[in-house]
Each structure stands twice: as structure tokens, then as C-alpha cells.
C-alpha positions as a LaTeX table, in Angstrom:
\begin{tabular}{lrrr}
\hline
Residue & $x$ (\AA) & $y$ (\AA) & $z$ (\AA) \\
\hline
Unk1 & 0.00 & 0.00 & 0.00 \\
Unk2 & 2.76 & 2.56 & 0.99 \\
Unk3 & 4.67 & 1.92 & $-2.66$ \\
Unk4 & 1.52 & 2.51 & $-4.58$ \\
Unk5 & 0.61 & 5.81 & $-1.87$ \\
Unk6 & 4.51 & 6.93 & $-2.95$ \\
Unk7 & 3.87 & 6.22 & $-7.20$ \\
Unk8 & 1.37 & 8.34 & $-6.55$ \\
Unk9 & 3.02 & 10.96 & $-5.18$ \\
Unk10 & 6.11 & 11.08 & $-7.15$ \\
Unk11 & 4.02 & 11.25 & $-10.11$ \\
Unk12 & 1.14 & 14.42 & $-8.79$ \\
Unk13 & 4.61 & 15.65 & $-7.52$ \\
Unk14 & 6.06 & 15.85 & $-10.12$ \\
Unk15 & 3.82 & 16.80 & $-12.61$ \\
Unk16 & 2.61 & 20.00 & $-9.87$ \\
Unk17 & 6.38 & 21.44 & $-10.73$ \\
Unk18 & 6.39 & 20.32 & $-13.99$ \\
Unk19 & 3.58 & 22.94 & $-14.60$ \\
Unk20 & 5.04 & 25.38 & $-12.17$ \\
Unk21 & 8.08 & 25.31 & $-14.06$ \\
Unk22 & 6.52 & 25.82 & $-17.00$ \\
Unk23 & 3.82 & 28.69 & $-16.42$ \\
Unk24 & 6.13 & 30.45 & $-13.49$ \\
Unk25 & 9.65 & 29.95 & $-15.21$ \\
Unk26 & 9.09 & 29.56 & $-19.22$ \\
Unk27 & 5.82 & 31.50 & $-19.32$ \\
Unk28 & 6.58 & 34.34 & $-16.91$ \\
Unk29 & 10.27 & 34.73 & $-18.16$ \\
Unk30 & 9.55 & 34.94 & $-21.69$ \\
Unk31 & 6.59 & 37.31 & $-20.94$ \\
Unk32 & 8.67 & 39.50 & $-18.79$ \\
Unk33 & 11.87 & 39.38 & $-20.43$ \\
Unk34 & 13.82 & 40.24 & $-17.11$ \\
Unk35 & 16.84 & 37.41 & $-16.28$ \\
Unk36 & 15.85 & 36.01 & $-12.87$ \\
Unk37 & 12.23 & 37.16 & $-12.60$ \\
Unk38 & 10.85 & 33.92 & $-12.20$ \\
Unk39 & 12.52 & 33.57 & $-9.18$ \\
Unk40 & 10.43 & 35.81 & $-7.59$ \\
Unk41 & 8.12 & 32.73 & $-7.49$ \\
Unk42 & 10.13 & 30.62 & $-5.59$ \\
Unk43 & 7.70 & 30.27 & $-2.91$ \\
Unk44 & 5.57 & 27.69 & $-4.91$ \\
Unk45 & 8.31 & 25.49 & $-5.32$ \\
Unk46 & 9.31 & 25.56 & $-1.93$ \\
Unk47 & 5.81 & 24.74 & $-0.69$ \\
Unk48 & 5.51 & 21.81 & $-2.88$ \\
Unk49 & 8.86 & 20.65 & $-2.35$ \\
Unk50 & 8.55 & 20.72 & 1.54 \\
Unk51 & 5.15 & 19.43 & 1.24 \\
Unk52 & 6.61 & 16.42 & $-1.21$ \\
Unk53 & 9.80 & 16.13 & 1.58 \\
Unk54 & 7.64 & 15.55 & 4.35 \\
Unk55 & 4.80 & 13.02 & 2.88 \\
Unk56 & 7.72 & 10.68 & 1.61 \\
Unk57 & 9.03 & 10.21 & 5.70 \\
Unk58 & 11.78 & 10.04 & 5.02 \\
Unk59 & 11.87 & 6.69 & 2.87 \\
Unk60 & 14.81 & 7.37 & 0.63 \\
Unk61 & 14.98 & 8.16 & $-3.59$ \\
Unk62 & 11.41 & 9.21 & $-3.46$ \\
Unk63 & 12.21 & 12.78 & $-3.90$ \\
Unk64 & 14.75 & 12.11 & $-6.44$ \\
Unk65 & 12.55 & 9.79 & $-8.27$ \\
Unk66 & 10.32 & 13.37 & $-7.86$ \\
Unk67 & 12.29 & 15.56 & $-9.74$ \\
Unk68 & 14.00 & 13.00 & $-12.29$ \\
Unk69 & 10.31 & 12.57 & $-13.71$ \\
Unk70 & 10.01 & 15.89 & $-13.49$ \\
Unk71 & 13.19 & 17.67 & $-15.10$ \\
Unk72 & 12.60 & 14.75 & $-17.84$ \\
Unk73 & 8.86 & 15.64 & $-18.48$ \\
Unk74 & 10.22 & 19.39 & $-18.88$ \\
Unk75 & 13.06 & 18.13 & $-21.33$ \\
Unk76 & 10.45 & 16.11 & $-23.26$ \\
Unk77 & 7.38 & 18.82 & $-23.27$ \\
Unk78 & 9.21 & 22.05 & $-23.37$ \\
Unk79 & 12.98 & 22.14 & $-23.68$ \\
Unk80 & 14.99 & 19.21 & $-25.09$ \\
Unk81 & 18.94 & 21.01 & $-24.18$ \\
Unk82 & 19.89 & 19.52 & $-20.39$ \\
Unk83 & 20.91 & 22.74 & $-19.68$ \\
Unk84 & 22.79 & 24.33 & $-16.49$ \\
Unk85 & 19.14 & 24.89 & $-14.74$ \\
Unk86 & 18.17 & 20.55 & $-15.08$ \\
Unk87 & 21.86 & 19.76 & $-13.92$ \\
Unk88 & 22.11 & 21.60 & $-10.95$ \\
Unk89 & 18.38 & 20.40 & $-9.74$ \\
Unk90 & 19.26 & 17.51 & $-10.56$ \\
Unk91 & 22.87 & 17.07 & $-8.44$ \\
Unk92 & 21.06 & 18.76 & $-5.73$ \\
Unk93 & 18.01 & 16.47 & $-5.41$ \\
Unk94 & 20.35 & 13.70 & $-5.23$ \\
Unk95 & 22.47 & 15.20 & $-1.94$ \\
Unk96 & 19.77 & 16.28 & $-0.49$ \\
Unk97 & 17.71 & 12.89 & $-0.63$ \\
Unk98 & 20.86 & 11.57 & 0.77 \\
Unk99 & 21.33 & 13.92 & 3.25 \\
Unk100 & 17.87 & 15.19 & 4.54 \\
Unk101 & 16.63 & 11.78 & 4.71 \\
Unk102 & 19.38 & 10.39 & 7.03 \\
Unk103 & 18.25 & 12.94 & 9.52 \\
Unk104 & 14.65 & 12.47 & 9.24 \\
Unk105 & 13.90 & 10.13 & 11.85 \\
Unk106 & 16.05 & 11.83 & 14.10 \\
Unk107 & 14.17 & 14.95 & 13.67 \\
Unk108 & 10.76 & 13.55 & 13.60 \\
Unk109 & 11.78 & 11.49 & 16.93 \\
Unk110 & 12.22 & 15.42 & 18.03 \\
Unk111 & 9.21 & 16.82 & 16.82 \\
Unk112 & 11.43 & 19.47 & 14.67 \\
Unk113 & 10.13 & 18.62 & 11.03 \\
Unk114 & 9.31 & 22.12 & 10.32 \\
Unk115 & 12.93 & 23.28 & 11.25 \\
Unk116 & 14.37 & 20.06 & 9.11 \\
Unk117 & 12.15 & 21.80 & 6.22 \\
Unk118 & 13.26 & 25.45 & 6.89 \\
Unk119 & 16.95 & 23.95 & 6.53 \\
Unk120 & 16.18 & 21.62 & 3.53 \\
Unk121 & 14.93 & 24.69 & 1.43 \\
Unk122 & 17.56 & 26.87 & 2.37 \\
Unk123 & 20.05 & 24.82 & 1.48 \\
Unk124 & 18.26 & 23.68 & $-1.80$ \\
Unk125 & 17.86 & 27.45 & $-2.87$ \\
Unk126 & 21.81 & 28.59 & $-1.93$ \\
Unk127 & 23.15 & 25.45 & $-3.53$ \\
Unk128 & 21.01 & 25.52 & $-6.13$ \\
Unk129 & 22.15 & 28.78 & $-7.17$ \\
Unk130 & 25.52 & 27.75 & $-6.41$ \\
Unk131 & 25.47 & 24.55 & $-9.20$ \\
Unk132 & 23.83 & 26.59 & $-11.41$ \\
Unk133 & 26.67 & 28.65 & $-11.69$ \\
Unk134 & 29.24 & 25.70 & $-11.61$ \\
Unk135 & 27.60 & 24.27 & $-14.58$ \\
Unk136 & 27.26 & 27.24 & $-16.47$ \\
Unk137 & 30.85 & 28.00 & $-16.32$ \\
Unk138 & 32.12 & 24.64 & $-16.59$ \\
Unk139 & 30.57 & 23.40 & $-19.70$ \\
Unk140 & 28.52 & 26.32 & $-21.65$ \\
Unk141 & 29.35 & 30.14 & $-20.84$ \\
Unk142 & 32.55 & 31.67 & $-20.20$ \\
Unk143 & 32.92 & 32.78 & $-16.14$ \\
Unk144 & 33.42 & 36.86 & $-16.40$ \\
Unk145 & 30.52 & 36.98 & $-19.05$ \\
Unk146 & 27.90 & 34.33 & $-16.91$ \\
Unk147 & 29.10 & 36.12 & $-13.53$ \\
Unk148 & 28.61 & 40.29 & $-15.16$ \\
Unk149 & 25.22 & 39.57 & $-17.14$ \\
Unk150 & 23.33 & 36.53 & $-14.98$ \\
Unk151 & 25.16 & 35.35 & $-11.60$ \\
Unk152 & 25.84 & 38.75 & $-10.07$ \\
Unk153 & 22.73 & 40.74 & $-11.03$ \\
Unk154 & 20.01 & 37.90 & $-10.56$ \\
Unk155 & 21.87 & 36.45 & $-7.76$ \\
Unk156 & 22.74 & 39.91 & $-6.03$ \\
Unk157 & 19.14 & 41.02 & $-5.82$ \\
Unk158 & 17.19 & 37.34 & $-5.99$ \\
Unk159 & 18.71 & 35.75 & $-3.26$ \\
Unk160 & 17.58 & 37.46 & $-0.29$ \\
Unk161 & 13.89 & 37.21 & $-1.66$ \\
Unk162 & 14.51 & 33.97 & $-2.33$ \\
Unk163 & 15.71 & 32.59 & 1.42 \\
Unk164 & 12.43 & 34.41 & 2.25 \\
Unk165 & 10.47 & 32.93 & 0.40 \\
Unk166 & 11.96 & 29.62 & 1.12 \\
Unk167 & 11.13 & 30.25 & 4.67 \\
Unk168 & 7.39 & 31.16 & 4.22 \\
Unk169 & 7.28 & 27.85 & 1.77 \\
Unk170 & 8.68 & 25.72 & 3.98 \\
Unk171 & 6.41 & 27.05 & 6.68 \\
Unk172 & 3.34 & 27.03 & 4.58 \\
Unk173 & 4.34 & 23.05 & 3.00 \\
Unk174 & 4.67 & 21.80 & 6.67 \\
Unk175 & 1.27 & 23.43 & 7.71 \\
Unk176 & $-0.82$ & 21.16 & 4.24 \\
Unk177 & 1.34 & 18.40 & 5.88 \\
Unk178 & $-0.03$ & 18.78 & 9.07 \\
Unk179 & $-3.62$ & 18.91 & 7.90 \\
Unk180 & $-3.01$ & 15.76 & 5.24 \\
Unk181 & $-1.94$ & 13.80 & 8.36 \\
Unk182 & $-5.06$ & 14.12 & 10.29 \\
Unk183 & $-7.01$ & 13.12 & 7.36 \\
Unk184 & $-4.95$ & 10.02 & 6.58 \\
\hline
\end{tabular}
């Protein structure tokens, strides 16, 4: 019962940020026209990614599983180039399914899920960020040209919004978790 329960949820999962990713970060950004700008709706992503983080338990490659489907429905539907973006989500699902999972029972033995949350989207965000850039320059864009027109501007004035927002996500996922629980 709990394999089929997880299928599930991998696949409504990953399909929700599928379609985020496409309306919030294709849509918007082509609309807009302003590098970055989608970040500005990081919030959704953190709320289903908390939301995702805490109905798996802990139970390991669930989340990974989550955003494989996920970045391969977007290279499939929308863009076929594994680009810089799909890489770095990617690497970082895979550490933090490692990582964040280890430490779930630990923190649920605690009662501290919300603050395991808070720190998983944090770090997702910063890293993310982070990878993004280390693709970038190691395989497609030259470093002074990626860090002057993308890494410094976007990063400069998106990442405090984006820690925020990761915070109020993370916040707002664990809060739907709560209220699943009591109905399941």
C-alpha cells in the first residue's frame, strides 16, 4: 500500500512542478523578459517541495525519483537542451535525498520537522544557485561573461527574496502536511 501511496506521489509531484516550471519559469520569463524574474516565485516550489519532503518520511529516492520525472517531463514537453538549470536540480536532489533523509527520523523522533524543512529549502535554494553557476561556467558560458550579465545581477538582488520565500514555503508546505496527516 505505501509503494503505490509513494507512485502516486512522485508522479502528482512531479507533474505539480512540472507545470510550475513551465507557467512560473518559461511563461513568466519569456513574458517579462527580465533574467531572474521567475525567481520571484520561488515560494511555490518551496511549498511543494517541503510538502513532497515531508509526505515521503523520510523513505529514501522518493524525492529524487520526484524531480527526475520531473526535469525529464520538462526536457520532453518544453525544452529538449539539459541545460545548467536541469543539472544543478538535478545534483542537488540527489544530496539532499541523501542527506535530509538520514536525519529524518532523528528529527521527527524530536518533533522538529518544520525546522528540518526550513533547513532543507535553504540549502536547496543557496546550492542551487551555487550549481547553477558551476555548470554554467564549466561546460557552456565563459565565467566573467555568466558572472557580469546573470550570476551577479540575478543572484545579487534574488537571493535574499529567495531565502524568504523559502522560509514562508517551507512554513506554509509543513502546515498542508499537518492537515493531510489528520485526514490520513
Amino acid at each position: 500500500m505505501k509503494n503505490s501511496r509513494d507512485i502516486a506521489l512522485i508522479v502528482m509531484f512531479a507533474v505539480l512542478i512540472f507545470i510550475f516550471r513551465f507557467f512560473i519559469g518559461r511563461a513568466a520569463g519569456l513574458v517579462i523578459g527580465i533574467p531572474g524574474f521567475a525567481y520571484v516565485f520561488t515560494i511555490f516550489y518551496s511549498i511543494v517541495q517541503s510538502l513532497s519532503f515531508l509526505m515521503y518520511k523520510g523513505r529514501r529516492w522518493r524525492l529524487f525519483a520526484q524531480v527526475l520525472l520531473s526535469v525529464s517531463l520538462f526536457l520532453v514537453f518544453i525544452d529538449p537542451i539539459l541545460r545548467p538549470n536541469e543539472m544543478a536540480i538535478l545534483l542537488n536532489f540527489l544530496i539532499a535525498d541523501i542527506v535530509f533523509n538520514s536525519f529524518y527520523g532523528s528529527f521527527e523522533r524530536k518533533n522538529k520537522l518544520l525546522w528540518l524543512t526550513i533547513i532543507f529549502q535553504v540549502y536547496y535554494w543557496t546550492t542551487f544557485l551555487l550549481l547553477t553557476l558551476l555548470f554554467s561556467v564549466a561546460l557552456f558560458y565563459p565565467f566573467e561573461a555568466f558572472m557580469k550579465n546573470w550570476f551577479i545581477p540575478v543572484v545579487s538582488v534574488m537571493l535574499p527574496i529567495m531565502i524568504i520565500e523559502a522560509l514562508a514555503g517551507s512554513y506554509i508546505g509543513y502546515k498542508i502536511y499537518l492537515r493531510v496527516e489528520k485526514l490520513a
